[in-house]
N, C-alpha and C positions, 0 to 999 in steps of 0.2 A: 108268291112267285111272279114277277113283273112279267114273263115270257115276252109276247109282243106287243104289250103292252098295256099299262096301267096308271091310270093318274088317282093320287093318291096324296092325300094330308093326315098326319099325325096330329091331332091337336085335343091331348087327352086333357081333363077337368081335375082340377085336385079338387078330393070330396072331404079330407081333412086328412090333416097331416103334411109329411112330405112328399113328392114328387119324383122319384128318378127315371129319368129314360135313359134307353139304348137302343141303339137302329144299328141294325147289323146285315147287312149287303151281302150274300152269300149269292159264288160265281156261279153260274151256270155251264155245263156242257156246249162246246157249240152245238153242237144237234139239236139242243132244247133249246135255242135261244129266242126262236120265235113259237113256242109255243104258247098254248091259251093259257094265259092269265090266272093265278088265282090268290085268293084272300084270306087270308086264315084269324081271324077274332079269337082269344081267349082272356076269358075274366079270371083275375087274382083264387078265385075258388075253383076253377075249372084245371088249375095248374097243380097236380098231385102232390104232397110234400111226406117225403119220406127221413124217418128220426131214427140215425145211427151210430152210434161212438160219440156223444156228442155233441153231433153238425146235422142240422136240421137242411136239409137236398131239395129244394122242388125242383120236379124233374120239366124242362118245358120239351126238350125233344133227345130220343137215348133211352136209355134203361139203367137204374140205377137198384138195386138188390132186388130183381124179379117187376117195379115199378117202373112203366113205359110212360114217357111223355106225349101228351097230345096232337104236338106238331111234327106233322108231314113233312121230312123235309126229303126231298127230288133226289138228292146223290146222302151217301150214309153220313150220319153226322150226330152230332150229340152237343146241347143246351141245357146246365146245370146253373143254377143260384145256389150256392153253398154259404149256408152261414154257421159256423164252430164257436161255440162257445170254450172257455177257458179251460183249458186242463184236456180240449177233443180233439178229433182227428177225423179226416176223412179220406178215401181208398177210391178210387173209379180207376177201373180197365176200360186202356185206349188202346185200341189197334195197332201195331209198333209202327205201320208205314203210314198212320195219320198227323195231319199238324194241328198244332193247336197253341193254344194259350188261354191266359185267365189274366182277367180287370180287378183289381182288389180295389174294389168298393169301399170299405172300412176297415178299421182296425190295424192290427199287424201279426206274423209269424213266419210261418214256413209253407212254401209250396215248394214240394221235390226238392227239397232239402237246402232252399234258395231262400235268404232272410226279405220280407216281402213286406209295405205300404199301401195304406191307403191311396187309391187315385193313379197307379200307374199297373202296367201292362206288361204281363211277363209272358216270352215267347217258349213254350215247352222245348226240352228237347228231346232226345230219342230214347226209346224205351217204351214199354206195354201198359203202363197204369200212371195216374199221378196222386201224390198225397200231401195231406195237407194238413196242418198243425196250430195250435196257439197256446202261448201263457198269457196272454193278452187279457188283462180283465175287461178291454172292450170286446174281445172277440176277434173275431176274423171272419170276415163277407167277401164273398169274392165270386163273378162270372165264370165258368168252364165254361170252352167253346172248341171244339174239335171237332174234324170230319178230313173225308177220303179226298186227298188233293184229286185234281180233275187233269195237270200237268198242260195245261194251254195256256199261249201269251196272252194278256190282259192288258186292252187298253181303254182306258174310261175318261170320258170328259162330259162332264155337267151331269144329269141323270143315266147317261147310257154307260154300258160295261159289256163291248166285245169282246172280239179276238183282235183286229187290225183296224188301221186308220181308215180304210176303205169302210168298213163295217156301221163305223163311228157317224160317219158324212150317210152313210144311208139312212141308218137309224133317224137321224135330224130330218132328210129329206122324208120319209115316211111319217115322220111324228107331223111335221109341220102340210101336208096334203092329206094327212086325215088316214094313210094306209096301215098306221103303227098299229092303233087300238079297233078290234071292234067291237061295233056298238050293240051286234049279238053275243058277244062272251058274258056269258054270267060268271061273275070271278067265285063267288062264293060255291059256286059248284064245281065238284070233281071234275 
């Protein structure tokens, strides 16, 4: 959670094999926008994976058959990796006035009854659950990412994500006189 500030580099080590990232920028309320900072660390083992119809789920934040994800996140929301092997299927209930979408990482098949590729980005539409399918003998890998719109305008340029251009020009003037971060936040704590 960036709140008032946080500086911050991703520069994870491949320790063998492959590498995928994904950085994902979740808005904040204006109310919270300057709040204390925090940092959330989780290792590949610390991420739950739950095996059902098929589709191996690790949950990183949500709850998925009774299994909650680690990550705290600020307004309700919910973070799946879903990987379906061939002939499986996968079910998650989403709150009908939440948005969301899913990244299809690998393979090919059906999400919500949508014929769906590797490497692009499908935007959900309306309705309470999403599911998801394959004949694929590669399978089907794919991001869930859903949560409770916050309904405020959004305006972002370079690191900052307010409400208005006024907001934008502070953020900058605060980052750059040292007001943005403080140097007493422990981000790793609550």
């Amino acid at each position: 959670t960036a709140g008032r500030g946080i500086v911050h580099s991703e520069m994870p080590k491949i320790t063998s094999g492959d590498l995928w990232g994904f950085q994902l920028w979740i808005n904040l309320p204006q109310k919270d926008k300057m709040i204390k900072p925090r940092y959330q660390d989780y290792q590949a083992e610390q991420i739950p994976t739950v095996s059902k119809h098929g589709a191996d789920v690790r949950v990183m934040a949500g709850e998925f058959y009774g299994t909650k994800g680690p990550i705290n996140m600020r307004n309700p929301g919910l973070l799946m990796d879903v990987s379906i092997s061939k002939g499986g299927n996968f079910v998650q209930h989403i709150p009908e006035n939440w948005n969301g979408f899913t990244y299809v990482c690998n393979g090919s098949g059906k999400i919500s009854d949508e014929e769906v590729s590797k490497e692009h980005a499908y935007v959900l539409g309306s309705g309470d659950y999403v599911k998801a399918e394959t004949d694929s003998e590669d399978g089907l890998r794919f991001l869930l990412i859903a949560g409770q719109p916050i309904g405020e305008p959004i305006v972002q340029h370079g690191p900052f994500v307010m409400n208005t251009q006024e907001e934008i020009y502070q953020a900058f003037m605060d980052y750059q006189t040292g007001k943005l971060q403080d140097p007493n936040d422990n981000v790793w704590d609550e």
